[in-house]
C-alpha positions as CSV (number, residue, x, y, z in Angstrom):
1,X,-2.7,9.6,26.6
2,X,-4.8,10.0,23.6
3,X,-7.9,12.1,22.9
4,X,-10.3,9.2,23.5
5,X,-8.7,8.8,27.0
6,X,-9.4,12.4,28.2
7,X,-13.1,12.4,26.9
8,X,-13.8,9.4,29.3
9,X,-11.9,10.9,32.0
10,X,-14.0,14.4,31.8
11,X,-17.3,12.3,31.6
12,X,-16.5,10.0,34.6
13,X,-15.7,13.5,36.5
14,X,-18.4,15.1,35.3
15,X,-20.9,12.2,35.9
16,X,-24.3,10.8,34.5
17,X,-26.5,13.9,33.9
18,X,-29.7,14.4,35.4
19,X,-31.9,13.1,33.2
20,X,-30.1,9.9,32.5
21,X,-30.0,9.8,36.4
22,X,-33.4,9.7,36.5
23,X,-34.1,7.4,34.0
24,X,-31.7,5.1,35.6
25,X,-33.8,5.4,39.1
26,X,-37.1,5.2,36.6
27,X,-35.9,1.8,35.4
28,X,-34.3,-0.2,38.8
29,X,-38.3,1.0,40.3
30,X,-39.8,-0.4,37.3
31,X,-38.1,-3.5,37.4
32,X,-39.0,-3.9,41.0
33,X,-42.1,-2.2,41.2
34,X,-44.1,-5.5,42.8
35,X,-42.7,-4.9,46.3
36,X,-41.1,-1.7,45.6
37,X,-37.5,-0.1,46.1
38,X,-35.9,1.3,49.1
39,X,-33.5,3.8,49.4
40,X,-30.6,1.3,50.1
41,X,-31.2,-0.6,46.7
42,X,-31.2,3.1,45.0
43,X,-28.0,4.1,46.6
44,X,-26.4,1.1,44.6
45,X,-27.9,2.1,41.1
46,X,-26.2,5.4,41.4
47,X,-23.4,4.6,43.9
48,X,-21.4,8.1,43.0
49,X,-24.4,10.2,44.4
50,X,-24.5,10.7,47.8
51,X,-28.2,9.8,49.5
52,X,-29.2,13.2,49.4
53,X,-28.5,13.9,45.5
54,X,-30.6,10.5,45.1
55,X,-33.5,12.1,47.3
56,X,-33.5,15.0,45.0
57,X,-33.9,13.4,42.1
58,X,-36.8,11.5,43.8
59,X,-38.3,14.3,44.5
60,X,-38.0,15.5,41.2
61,X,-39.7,12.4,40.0
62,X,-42.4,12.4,42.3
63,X,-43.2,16.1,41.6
64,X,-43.6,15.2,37.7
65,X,-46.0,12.7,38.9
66,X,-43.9,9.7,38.1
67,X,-43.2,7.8,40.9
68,X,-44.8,7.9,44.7
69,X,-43.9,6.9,48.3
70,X,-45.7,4.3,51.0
71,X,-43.9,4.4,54.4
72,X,-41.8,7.2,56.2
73,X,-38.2,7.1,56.3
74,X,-36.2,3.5,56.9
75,X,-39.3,1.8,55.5
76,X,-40.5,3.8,52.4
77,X,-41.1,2.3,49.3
78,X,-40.8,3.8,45.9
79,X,-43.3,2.9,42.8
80,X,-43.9,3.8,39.5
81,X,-47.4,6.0,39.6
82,X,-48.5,4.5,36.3
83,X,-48.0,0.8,37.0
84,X,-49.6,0.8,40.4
85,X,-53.5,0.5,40.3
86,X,-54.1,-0.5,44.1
87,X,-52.1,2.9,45.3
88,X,-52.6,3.7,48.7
């Protein structure tokens, strides 16, 4: 095994970090910010998070004022806060 082979070992244990997380939930909304994302479609961007890791960074989002929530639970719908103009 060579050096190169351990480095992408440790960073597919250690993971995406938070930030590129985020900006990889930032972009999927983006791109389907028309009708909006659910929680299902989120699951797949990040498939190695479990739902609750996703939530959190959600939340995290949401709290920096860059993405908001229609709907409760099975039928929320993410958005990005600044390309949304008709916000509920």
């Amino acid at each position: 095994m060579t050096l190169f082979d351990d480095k992408g070992t440790y960073t597919r244990r250690k993971g995406l970090n938070e930030e590129t997380n985020k900006a990889l939930l930032i972009q999927h909304i983006t791109t389907f910010n028309e009708k909006g994302s659910r929680m299902r479609d989120l699951l797949h961007v990040l498939p190695d998070l479990t739902k609750d890791q996703i939530y959190r960074l959600l939340k995290i989002l949401r709290n920096e004022r860059k993405i908001y929530k229609t709907g409760n639970r099975r039928d929320s719908l993410w958005f990005i806060e600044s390309l949304h103009k008709n916000k509920p």
